[in-house]
C-alpha positions in Angstrom: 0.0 0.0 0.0 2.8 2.3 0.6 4.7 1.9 -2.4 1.2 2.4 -3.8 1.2 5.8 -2.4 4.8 6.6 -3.4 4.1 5.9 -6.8 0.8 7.8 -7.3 3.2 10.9 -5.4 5.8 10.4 -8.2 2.5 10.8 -11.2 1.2 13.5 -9.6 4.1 15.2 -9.5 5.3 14.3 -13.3 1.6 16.0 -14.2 2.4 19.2 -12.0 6.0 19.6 -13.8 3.9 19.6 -17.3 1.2 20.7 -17.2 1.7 23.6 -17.8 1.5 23.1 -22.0 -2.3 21.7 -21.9 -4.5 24.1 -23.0 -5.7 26.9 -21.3 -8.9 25.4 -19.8 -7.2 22.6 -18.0 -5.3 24.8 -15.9 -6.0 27.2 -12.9 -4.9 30.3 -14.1 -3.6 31.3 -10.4 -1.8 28.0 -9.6 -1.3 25.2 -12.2 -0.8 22.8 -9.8 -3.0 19.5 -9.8 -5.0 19.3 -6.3 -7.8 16.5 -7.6 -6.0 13.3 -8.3 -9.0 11.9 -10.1 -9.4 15.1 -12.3 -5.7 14.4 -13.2 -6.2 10.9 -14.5 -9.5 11.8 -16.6 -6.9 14.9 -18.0 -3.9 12.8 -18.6 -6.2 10.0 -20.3 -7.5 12.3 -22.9 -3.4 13.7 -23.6 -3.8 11.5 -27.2 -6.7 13.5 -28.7 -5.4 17.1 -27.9 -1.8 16.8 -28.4 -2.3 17.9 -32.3 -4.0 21.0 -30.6 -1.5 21.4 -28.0 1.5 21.3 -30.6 0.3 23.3 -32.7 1.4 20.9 -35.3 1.4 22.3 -39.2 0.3 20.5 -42.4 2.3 21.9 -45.2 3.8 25.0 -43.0 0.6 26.3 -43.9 -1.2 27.3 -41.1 -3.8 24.6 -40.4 -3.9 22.0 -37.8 -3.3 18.6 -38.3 -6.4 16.7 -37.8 -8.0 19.8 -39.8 -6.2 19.0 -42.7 -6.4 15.0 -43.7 -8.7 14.8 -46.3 -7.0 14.6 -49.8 -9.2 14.8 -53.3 -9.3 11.3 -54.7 -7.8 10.7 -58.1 -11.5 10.6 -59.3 -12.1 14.1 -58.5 -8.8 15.7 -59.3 -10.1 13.9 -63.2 -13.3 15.5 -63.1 -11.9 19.1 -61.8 -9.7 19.3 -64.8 -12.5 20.0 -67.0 -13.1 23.2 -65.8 -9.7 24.0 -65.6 -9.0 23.1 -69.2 -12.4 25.2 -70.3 -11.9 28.2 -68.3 -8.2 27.9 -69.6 -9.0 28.1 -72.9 -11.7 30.6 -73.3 -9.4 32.9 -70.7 -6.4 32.9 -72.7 -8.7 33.6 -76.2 -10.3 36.3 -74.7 -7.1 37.7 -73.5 -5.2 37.5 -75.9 -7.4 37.0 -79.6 -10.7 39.1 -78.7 -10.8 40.0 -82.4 -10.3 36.6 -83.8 -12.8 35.2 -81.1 -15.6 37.9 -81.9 -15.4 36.5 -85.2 -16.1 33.5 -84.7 -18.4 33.5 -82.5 -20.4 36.3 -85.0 -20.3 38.9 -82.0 -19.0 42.9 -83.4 -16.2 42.6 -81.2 -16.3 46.7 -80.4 -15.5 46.8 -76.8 -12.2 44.7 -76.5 -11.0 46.2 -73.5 -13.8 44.6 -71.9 -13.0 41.1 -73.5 -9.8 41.3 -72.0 -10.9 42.1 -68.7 -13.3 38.9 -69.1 -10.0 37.3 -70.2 -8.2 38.1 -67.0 -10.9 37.1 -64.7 -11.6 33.7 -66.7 -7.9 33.2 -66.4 -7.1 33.4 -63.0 -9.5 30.4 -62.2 -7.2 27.6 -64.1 -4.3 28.9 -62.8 -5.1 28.7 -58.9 -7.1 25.2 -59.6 -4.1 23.6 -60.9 -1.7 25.0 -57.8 -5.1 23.7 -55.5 -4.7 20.2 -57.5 -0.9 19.7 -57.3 -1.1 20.5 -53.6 -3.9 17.6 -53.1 -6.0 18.5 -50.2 -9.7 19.4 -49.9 -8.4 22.6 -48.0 -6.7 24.1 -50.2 -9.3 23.7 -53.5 -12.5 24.2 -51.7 -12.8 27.8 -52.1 -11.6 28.1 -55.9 -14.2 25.1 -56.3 -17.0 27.5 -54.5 -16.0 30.6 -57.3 -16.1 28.2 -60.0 -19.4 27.2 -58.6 -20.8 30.8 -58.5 -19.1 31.5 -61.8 -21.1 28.7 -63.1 -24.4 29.6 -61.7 -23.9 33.3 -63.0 -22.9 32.5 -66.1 -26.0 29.8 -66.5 -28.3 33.1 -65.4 -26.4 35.2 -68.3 -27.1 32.4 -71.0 -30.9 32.1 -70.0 -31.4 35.7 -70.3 -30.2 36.0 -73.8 -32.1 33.2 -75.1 -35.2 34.4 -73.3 -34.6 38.2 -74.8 -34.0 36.1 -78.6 -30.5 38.2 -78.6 -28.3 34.6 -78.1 -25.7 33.4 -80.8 -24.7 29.7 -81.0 -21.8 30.2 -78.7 -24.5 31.1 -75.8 -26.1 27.7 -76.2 -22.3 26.2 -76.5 -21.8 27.7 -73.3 -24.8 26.6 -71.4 -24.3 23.0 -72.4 -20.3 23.3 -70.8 -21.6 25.0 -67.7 -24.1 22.6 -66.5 -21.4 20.0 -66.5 -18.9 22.5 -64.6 -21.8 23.5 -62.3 -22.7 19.3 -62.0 -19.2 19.2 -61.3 -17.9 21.9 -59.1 -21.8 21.4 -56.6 -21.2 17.6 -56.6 -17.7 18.1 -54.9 -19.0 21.1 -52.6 -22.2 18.8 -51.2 -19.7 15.6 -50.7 -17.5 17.9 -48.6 -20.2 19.3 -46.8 -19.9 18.1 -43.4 -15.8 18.5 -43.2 -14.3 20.3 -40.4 -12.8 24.1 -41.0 -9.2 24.8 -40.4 -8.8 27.7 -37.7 -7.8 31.4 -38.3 -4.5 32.4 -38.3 -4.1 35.1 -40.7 -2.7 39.1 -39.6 -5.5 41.3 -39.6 -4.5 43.6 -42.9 -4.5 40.5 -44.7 -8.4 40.5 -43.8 -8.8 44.3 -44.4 -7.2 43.5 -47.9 -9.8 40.6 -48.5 -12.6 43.3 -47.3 -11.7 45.7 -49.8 -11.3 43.1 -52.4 -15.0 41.6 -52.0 -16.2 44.8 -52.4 -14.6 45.8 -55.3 -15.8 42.3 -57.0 -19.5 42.6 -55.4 -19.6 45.4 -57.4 -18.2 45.1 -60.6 -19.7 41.4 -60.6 -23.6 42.4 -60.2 -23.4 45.6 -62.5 -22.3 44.1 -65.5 -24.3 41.2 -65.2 -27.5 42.6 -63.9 -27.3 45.8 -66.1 -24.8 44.9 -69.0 -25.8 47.7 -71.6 -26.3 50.5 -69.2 -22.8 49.5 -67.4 -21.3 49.6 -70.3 -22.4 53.3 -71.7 -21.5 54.4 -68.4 -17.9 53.2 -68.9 -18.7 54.8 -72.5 -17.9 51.8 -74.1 -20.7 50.9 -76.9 -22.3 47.9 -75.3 -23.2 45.8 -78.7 -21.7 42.7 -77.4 -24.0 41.7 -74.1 -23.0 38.3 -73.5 -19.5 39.2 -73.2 -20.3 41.4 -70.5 -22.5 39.3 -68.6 -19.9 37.0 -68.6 -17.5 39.1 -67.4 -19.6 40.0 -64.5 -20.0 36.4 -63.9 -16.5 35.7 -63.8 -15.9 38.3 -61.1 -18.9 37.8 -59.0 -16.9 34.3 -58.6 -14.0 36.2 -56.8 -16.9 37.9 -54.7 -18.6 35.0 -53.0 -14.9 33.2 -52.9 -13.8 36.5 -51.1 -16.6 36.2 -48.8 -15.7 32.7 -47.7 -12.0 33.8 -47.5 -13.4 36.0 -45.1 -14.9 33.4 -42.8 -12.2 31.3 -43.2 -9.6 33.5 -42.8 -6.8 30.1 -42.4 -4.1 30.6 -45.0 -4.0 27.1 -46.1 -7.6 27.9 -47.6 -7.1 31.6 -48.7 -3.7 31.2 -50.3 -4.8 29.8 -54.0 -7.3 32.1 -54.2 -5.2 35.2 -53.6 -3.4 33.9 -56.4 -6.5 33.6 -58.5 -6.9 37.3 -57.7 -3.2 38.4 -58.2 -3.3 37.3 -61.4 -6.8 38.7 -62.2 -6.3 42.3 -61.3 -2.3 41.9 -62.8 -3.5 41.1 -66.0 -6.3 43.7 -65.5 -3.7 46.4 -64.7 -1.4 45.4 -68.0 -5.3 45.4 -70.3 -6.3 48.8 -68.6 -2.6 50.0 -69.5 -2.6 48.7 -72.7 -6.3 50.4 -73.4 -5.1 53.8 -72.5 -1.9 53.8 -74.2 -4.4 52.4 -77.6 -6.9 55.3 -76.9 -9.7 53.0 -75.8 -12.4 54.8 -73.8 -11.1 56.6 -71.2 -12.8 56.2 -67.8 -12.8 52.8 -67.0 -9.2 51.7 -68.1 -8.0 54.9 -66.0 -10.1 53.2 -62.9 -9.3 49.9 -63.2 -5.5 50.8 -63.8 -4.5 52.1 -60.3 -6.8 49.8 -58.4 -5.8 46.5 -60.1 -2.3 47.6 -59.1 -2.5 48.1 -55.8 -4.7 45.1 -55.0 -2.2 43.3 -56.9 0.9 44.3 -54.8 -1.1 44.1 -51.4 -1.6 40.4 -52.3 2.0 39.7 -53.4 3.3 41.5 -50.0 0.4 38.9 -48.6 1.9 36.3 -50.4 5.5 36.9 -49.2 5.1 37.0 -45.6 3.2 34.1 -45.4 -0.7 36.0 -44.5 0.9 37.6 -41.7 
């Protein structure tokens, strides 16, 4: 019975010396010394399902817990998500960089090509953070450029079934249509499988959030006016507004980055955030290099001269973001 009692002293007494790095609510904030031996054992027991907590343990060095951070995309769905990527890929880098050629062919007047590129850049930066999301692997890391592809896809289904209800629709509308039910089919398969999967916790500096506030904004904006009010947006801008579609489009695209920035926002972990402020690096960069390319051509002359200065500076905020990690 005695050495009984030595060696229960001796456990105590390993507990009291540490402790000290359990979390916060298993210790007495005045003294962190154990008084209630059986409160003790029912701690120590449960040591194996908070020691990922307790650590602080990284996945990636990216921020995010460890048991918040298991779930990889199956080779299955990396397969499926490349469709998007490919189409979103293609029509981003023809409307960047052939608006002409494409307005041709798809029997559109092709007046307003600074918008086209704009439509180009914000197509484009969706590939391009998808693929660094699929190379990394993880659920984490994809599920909000899968949610702006998703509310691409929804907006862009809402542009098409305007202009075949208002009998203004080319073929390319109804090409379009066809593609984005299967990215929407896609893209809202994934996000209702994932459903019920843990969140990582929040660990970005709070300018980095500031920077995601200003960004939503900007994209709630120029997301609903072109595709709510396409010709009168564009007569604002003083562009001549002939080609619709292209407009809704581009509102589409960018009302992506919108609802993407507003789950940044809740997310606020960098594991999750840091594809998409790729995604929007590259859409305002090639947005700044389109506006500066429209005013040095003589396009109209308010928007490009908007665009041009705010594009920039979102763009370096997010590589000084990039740098330093979200902090």
């Amino acid at each position: 019975m005695r050495r009984c009692r030595v060696h229960a002293s001796a456990s105590l007494m390993i507990c009291e010396r540490w402790v000290w790095w359990l979390p916060g609510e298993w210790q007495n904030q005045e003294n962190s010394r154990i008084t209630n031996p059986l409160l003790t054992f029912h701690r120590i027991s449960n040591i194996a399902n908070v020691i990922p907590l307790a650590l602080g343990k990284q996945v990636n060095g990216m921020g995010a817990t460890l048991n918040q951070s298991v779930t990889q995309l199956s080779s299955r769905e990396r397969l499926l998500l490349l469709l998007p990527l490919a189409g979103s890929a293609f029509v981003g880098l023809f409307l960047l960089f052939l608006p002409t050629l494409l307005a041709t062919l798809t029997g559109y007047e092709g007046n307003d090509l600074y918008v086209y590129r704009l439509t180009g850049a914000a197509t484009l930066g969706y590939p391009i953070a998808l693929g660094l999301a699929l190379r990394q692997g993880s659920w984490a890391s994809t599920r909000l450029v899968v949610v702006a592809f998703f509310t691409f896809g929804i907006a862009s289904l809402y542009a098409c079934a305007v202009d075949i209800i208002v009998g203004r629709a080319h073929s390319v509308v109804y090409v379009v249509l066809l593609l984005t039910l299967i990215f929407v089919a896609i893209t809202g398969t994934l996000l209702y499988t994932h459903r019920g999967e843990g969140r990582a916790v929040a660990d970005i500096a709070s300018w980095v959030v500031w920077l995601l506030v200003i960004a939503t904004i900007l994209a709630t904006v120029f997301g609903l006016l072109p595709l709510l009010f396409p010709y009168q947006f564009g007569h604002i801008a003083g562009f001549k507004a002939t080609d619709l579609f292209v407009y809704e489009q581009a509102g589409a695209a960018t009302l992506g980055y919108a609802v993407m920035g507003m789950f940044e926002l809740r997310s606020r972990n960098w594991l999750e955030i840091r594809w998409p402020l790729v995604m929007a690096a590259v859409f305002n960069g090639l947005s700044f290099l389109a506006s500066v390319l429209a005013i040095v051509s003589g396009d109209p002359p308010l928007l490009p001269y908007l665009v041009a200065p705010v594009s920039l500076g979102v763009t370096v905020a997010i590589i000084v973001a990039l740098r330093r990690g979200g902090k």
